[in-house]
KEMARVEX-684405 format. One line per field, with one value per residue (C-alpha): residue number from 1; x, y, z. Coordinates in Angstrom, 1 decimal. Layout:
num = c(NUM, ...);
xx = c(X, ...);
yy = c(Y, ...);
zz = c(Z, ...);
END
This chain:
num = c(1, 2, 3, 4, 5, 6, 7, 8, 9, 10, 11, 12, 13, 14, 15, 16, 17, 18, 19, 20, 21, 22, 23, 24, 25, 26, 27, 28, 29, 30, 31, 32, 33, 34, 35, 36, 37, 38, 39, 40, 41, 42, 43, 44, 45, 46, 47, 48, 49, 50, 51, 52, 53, 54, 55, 56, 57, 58, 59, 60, 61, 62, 63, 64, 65, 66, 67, 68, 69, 70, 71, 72, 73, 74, 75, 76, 77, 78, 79, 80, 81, 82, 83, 84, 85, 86, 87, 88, 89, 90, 91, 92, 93, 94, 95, 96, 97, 98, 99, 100, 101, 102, 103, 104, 105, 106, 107, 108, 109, 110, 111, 112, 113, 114, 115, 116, 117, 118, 119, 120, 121, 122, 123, 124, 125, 126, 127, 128, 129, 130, 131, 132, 133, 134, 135, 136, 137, 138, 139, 140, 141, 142, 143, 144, 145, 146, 147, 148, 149, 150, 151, 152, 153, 154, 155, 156, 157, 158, 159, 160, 161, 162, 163, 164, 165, 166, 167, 168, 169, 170, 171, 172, 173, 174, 175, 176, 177, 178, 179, 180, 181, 182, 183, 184, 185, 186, 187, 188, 189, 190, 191, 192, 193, 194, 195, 196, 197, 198, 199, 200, 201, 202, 203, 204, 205, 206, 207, 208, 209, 210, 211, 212, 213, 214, 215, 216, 217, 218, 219, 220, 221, 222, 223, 224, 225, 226, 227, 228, 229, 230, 231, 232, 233, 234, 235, 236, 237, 238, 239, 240, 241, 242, 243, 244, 245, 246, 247, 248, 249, 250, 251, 252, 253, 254, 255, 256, 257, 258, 259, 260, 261, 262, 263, 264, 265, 266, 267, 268, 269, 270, 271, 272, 273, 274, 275, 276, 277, 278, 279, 280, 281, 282, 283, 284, 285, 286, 287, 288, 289, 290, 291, 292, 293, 294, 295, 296, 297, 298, 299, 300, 301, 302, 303, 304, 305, 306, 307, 308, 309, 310, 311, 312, 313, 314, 315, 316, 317, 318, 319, 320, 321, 322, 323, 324, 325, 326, 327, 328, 329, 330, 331, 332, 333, 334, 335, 336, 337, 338, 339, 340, 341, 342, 343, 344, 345, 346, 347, 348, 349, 350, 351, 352, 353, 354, 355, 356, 357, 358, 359, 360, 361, 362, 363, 364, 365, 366, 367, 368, 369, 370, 371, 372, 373, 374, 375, 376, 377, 378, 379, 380, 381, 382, 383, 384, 385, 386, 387, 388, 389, 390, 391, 392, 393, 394, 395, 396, 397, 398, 399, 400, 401, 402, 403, 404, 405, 406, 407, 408, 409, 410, 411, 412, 413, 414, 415, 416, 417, 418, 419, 420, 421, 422, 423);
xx = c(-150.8, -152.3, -150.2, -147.0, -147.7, -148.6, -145.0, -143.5, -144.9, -142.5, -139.9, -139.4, -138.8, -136.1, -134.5, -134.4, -133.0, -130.4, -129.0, -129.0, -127.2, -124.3, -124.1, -123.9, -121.0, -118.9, -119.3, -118.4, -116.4, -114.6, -114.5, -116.1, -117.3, -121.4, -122.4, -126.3, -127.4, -126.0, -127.7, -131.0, -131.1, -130.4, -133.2, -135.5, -135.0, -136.3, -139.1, -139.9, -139.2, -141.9, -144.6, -144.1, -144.1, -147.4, -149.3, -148.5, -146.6, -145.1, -146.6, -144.6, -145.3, -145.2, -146.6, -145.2, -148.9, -149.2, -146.0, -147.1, -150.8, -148.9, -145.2, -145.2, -144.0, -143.3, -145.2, -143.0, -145.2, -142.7, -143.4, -139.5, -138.4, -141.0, -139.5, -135.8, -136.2, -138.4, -135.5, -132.8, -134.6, -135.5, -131.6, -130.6, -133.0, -131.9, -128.1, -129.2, -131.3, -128.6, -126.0, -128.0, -128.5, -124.8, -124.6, -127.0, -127.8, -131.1, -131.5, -128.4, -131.3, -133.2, -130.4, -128.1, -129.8, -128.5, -125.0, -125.4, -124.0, -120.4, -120.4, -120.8, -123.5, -126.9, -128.7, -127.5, -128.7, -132.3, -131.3, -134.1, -135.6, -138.7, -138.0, -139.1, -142.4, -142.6, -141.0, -139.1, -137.6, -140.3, -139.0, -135.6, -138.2, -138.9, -137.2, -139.5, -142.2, -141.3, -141.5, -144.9, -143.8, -147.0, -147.0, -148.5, -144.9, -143.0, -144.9, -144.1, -140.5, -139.2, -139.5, -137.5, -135.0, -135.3, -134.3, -131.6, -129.8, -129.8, -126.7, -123.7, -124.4, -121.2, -117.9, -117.7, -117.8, -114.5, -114.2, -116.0, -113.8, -115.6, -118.8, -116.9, -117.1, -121.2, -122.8, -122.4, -120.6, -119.9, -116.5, -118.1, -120.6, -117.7, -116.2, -119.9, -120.0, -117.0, -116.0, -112.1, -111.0, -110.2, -113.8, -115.7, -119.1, -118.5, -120.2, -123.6, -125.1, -127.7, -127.6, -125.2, -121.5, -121.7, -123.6, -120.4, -117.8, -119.6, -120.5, -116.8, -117.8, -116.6, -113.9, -112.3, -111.4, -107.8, -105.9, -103.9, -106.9, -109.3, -112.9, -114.1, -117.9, -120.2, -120.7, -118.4, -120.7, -121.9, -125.1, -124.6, -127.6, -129.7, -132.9, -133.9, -136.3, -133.7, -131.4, -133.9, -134.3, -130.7, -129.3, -132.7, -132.2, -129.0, -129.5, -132.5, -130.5, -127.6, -129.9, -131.4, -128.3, -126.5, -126.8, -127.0, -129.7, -128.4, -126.9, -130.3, -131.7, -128.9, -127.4, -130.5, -129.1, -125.1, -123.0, -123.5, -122.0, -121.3, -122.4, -122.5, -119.0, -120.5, -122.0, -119.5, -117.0, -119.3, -120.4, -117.4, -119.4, -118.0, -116.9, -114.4, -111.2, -109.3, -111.3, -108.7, -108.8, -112.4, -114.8, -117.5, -121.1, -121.6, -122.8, -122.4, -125.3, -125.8, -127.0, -130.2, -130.6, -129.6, -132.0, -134.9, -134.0, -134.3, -137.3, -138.6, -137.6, -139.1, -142.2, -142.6, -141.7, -145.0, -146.9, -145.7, -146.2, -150.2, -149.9, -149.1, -151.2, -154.6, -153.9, -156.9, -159.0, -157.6, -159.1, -158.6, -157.9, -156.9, -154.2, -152.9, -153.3, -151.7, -148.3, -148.2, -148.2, -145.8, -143.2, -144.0, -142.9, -139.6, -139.0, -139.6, -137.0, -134.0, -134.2, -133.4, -130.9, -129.1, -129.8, -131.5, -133.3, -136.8, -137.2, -139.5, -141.6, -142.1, -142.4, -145.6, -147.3, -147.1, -148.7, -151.0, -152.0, -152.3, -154.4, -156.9, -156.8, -157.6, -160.9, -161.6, -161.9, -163.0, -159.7, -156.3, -157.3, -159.9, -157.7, -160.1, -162.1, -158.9, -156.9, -159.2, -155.9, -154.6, -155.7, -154.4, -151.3, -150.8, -151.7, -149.9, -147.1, -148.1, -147.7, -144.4, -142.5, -143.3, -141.9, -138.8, -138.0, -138.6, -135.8, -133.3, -133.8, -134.0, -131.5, -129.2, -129.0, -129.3, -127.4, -124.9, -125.7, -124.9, -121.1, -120.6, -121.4, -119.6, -116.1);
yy = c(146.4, 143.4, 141.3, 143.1, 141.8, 138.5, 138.4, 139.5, 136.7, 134.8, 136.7, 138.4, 135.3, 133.9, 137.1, 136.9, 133.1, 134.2, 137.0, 134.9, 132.0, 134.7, 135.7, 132.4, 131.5, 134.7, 134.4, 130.4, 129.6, 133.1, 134.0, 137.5, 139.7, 139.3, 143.0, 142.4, 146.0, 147.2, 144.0, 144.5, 148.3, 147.4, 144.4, 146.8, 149.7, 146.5, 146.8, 150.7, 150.4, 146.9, 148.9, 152.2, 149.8, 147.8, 151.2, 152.8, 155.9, 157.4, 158.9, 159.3, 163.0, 160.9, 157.3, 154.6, 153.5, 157.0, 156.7, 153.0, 154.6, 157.4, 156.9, 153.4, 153.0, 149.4, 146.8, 143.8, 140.8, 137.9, 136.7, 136.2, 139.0, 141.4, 140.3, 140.5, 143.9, 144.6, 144.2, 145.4, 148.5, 148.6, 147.6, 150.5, 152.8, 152.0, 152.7, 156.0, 157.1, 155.9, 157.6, 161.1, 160.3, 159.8, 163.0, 165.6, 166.8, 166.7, 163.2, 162.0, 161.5, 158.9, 156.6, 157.5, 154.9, 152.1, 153.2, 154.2, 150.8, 150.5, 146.8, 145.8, 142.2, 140.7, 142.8, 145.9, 145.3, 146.2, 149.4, 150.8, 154.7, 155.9, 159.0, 159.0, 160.2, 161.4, 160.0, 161.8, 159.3, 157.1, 158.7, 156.2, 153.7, 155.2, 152.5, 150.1, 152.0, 152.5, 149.1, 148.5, 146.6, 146.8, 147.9, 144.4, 143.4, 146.3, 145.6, 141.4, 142.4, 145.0, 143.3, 140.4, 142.8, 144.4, 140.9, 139.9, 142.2, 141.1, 138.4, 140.5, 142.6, 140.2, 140.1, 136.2, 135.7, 136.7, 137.9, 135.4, 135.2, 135.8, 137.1, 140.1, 141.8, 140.4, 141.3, 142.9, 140.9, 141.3, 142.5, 145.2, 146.3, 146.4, 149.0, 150.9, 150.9, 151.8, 155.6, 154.8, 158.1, 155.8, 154.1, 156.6, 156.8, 154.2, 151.2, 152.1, 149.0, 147.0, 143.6, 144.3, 146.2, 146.8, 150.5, 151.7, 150.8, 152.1, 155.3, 155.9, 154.6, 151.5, 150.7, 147.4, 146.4, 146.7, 143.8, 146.4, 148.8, 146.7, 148.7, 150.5, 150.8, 153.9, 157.3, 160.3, 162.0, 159.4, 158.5, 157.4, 156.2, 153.0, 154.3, 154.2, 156.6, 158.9, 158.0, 158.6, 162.1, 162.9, 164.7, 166.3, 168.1, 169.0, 170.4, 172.4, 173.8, 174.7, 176.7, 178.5, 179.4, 180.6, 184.3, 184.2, 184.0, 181.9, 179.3, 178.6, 177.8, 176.0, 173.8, 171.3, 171.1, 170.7, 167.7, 165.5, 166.9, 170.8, 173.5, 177.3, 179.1, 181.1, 178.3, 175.5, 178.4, 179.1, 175.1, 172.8, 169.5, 166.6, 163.9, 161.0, 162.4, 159.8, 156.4, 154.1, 155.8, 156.5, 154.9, 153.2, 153.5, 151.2, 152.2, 149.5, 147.2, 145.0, 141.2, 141.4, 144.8, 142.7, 140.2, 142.5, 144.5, 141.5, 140.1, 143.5, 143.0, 139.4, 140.9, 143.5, 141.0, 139.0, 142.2, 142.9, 139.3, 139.9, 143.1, 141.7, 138.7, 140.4, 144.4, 143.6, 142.9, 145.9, 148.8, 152.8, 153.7, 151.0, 149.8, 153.4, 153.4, 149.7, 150.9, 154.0, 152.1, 149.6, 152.9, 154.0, 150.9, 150.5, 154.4, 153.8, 150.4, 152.2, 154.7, 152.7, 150.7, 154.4, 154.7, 157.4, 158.2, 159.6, 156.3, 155.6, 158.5, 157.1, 153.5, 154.9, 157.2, 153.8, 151.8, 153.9, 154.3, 150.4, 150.0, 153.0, 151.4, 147.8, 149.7, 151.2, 148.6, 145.7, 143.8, 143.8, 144.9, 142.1, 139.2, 137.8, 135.9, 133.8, 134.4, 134.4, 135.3, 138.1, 141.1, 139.6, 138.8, 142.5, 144.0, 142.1, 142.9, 147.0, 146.3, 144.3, 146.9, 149.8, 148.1, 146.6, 150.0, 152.1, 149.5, 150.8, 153.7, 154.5, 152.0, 151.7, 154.8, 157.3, 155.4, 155.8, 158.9, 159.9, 158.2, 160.3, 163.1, 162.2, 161.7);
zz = c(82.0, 82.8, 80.2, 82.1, 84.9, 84.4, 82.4, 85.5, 87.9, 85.6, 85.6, 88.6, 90.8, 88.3, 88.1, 91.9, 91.6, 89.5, 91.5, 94.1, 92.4, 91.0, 95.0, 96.1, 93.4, 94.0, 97.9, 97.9, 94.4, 94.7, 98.3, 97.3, 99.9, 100.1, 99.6, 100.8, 101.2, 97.9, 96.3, 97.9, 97.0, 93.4, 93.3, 95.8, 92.3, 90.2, 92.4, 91.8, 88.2, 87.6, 89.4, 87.4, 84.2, 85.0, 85.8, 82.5, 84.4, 80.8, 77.9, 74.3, 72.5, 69.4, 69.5, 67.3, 66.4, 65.1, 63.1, 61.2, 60.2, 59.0, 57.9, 56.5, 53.1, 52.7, 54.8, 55.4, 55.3, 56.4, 59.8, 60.8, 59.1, 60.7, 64.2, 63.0, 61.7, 65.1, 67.4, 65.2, 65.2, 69.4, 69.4, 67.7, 69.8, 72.5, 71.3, 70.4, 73.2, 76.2, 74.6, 74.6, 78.4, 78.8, 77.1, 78.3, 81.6, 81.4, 80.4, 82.7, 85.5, 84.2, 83.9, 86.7, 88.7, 86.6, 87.1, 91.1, 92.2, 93.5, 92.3, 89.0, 89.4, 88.1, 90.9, 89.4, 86.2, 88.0, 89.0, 86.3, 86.5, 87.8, 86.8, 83.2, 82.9, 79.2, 76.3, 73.4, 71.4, 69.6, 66.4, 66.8, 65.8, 62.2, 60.4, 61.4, 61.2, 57.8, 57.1, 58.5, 61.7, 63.7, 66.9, 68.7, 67.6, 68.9, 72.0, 72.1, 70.9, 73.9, 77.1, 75.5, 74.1, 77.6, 79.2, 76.9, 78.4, 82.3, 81.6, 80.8, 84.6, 86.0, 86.7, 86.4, 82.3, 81.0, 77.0, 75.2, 71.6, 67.9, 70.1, 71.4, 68.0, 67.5, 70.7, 73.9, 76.3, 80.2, 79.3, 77.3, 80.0, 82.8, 80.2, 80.4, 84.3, 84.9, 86.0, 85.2, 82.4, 79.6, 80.1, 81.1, 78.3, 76.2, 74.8, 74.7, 72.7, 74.4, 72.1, 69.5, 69.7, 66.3, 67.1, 69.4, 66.7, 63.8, 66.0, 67.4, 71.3, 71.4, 74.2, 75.4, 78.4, 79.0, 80.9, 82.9, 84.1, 85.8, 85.8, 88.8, 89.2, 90.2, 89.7, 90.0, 91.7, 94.3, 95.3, 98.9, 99.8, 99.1, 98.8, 95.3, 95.0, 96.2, 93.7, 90.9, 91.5, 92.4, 89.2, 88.9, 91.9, 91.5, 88.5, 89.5, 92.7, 90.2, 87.6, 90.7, 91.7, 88.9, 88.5, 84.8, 82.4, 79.9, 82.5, 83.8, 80.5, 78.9, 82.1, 81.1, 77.2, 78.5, 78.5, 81.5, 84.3, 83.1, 86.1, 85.5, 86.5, 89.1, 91.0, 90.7, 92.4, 95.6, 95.8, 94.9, 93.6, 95.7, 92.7, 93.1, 91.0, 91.5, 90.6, 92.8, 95.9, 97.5, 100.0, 98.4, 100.3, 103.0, 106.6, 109.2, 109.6, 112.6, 112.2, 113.7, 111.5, 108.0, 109.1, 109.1, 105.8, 104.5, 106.0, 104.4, 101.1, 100.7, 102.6, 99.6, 97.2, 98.2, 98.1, 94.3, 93.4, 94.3, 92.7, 89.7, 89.9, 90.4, 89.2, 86.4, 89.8, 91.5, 88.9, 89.2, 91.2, 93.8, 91.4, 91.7, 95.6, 95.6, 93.8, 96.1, 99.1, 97.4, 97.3, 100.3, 102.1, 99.9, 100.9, 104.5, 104.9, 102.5, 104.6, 107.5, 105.5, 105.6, 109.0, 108.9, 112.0, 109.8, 108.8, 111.9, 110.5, 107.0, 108.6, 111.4, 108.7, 106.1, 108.9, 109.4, 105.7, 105.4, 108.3, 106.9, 103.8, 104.9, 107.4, 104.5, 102.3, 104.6, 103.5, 102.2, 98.7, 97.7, 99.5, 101.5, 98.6, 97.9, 101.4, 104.1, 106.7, 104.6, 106.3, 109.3, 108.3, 106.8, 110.1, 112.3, 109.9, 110.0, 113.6, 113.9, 111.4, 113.6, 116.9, 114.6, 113.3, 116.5, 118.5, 115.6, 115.2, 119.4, 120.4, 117.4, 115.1, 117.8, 120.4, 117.7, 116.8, 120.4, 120.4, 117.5, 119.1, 122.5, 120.8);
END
């Protein structure tokens, strides 16, 4: 945990840079429309995602340290070649387990986030679940495990082969010649984003293409069907957490539903997307048929509205970069209490990026929480011994997000809420 997080007090602010540099190129080079709510919900799911990792929130049925004192029949002694056969093997785990969660229901959830965007940009690359709490698939790893690749290298290994694959999440890096049939490539991950029939589920590779060809899912992109990005069942909304537990929802409303037996067990185990008979008759799902013509996501925003969401977003981002700074300081179960309050307050400010009028609940009851916590603890979790101001600074920030939230919601959202109902 602590190792995490120390990695991501590196990472996290260049990953913000470089969103912000690709922004700044497409809005001023290209004369691209700056989409800033859909670009600080997908950073804001970077957010939810870092925090589950750094706590630990998942535990595998069968560990991989298991598997090596168990399985291995060949220890591999070279240094480079321990690390080459390392990532080949993450590489191809990961080609295996995102196509089963292209292809069953079940395990649709956990990545439906990453594809919830209506653009296709570094930010959304972020878009990571929350919403796997258990995992299956350690046995993908079995080749190296095999080969007597220890786990302190599996563990070194992953987040790199995680971040290798942030660059190709842009629209700004045509096809890039002899590397097109080596690696993934931005033109390859358009094809994997994009809900257009002929692209729909394919290229699954993470690092290299070679998976999706030798597997039958490989797909270029075509010069006369340019990619359109989302979900055929939209999320529309930008709360993250939201989105995280969309499918799961669905799904459970749809086997509750369903009058028969067998549809209740086996809608978990179909392919992505398949609803009992009975219940896709009495509720139509609402899905975009025709990938060309639909309104993507985006309620109005005011200035002074834009200018707060983000005021909130770089506000959390502080809090997360102390979180992961000082979370071997924090212990259990403060570190526990910490990330809570960390989703609470990304809950509470999506939800007025929706404008949603509840968001002033979820804003008062988090304000509340962070003042009982800071009387509670005599400070803002341990801050004063380094910064003597910030307690302050977090209440008079619990304070100014209530009043900044209450003057939307009361003279914005339900002012409009009223117009609506007027005409």
């Amino acid at each position: 945990m602590e190792t995490y997080g120390k990695i991501l007090t590196i990472a996290s602010p260049l990953f913000l840079l470089l969103v912000l540099i690709e922004k700044a190129y497409g809005h001023f080079a290209r004369k691209d429309s700056f989409k800033a709510m859909d670009m600080i919900s997908s950073l804001t799911s970077g957010y939810t995602n870092s925090v589950k990792d750094v706590l630990g929130l998942s535990v595998s049925i069968l560990s991989y340290e298991w598997m090596v004192r168990h399985w291995t029949l060949y220890k591999i002694e070279s240094t480079i070649w321990v690390y080459i056969i390392a990532f080949v093997s993450l590489d191809l785990t990961g080609y295996l387990v995102h196509r089963m969660a292209h292809s069953i229901n079940f395990f649709w959830n956990k990545h439906a986030i990453h594809h919830s965007s209506e653009e296709f940009n570094l930010a959304c690359a972020l878009r990571q679940s929350i919403s796997s709490f258990v995992s299956l698939f350690t046995i993908f790893l079995l080749p190296a495990a095999l080969l007597g690749v220890e786990p302190k290298v599996i563990a070194i290994v992953a987040p790199l082969h995680l971040f290798a694959q942030f660059w190709y999440h842009t629209v700004y890096i045509g096809k890039m010649g002899i590397l097109e049939k080596i690696i993934v490539t931005p033109s390859h991950h358009r094809v994997h984003h994009a809900i257009n029939p002929e692209y729909l589920d394919k290229n699954h590779g993470q690092i290299f293409i070679i998976w999706d060809k030798l597997f039958g899912t490989f797909q270029e992109e075509l010069p006369d069907v340019p990619p359109v990005y989302g979900i055929t069942r939209p999320a529309s909304t930008w709360n993250p957490i939201k989105i995280n537990f969309q499918h799961l929802w669905f799904l459970i409303k749809d086997a509750y539903r369903t009058n028969s037996l067998k549809d209740k067990f086996r809608i978990w185990f179909m392919p992505t997307g398949w609803r009992p008979a009975d219940v896709a008759a009495r509720f139509p799902d609402k899905k975009i048929e025709d990938p060309y013509n639909f309104e993507k996501y985006a309620p109005k925003t005011s200035k002074p509205m834009l200018v707060w969401i983000w005021f909130q977003f770089l506000f959390t981002f502080g809090m997360l970069y102390y979180f992961f700074g000082n979370i071997a300081k924090f212990g259990v179960p403060n570190m526990f209490v910490y990330g809570g309050f960390i989703y609470l307050t990304i809950f509470a400010y999506t939800e007025l990026m929706d404008r949603n009028p509840y968001a002033l609940a979820w804003e008062v009851l988090k304000n509340i929480i962070g003042f009982a916590l800071i009387y509670q603890m005599g400070d803002w979790f341990g801050s004063s011994a380094k910064y003597p101001w910030a307690s302050a600074v977090m209440m008079a920030y619990f304070v100014l997000s209530t009043a900044v939230t209450f003057y939307f919601v009361w003279f914005e959202i339900r002012e409009e809420s009223k117009e609506i109902t007027l005409a």
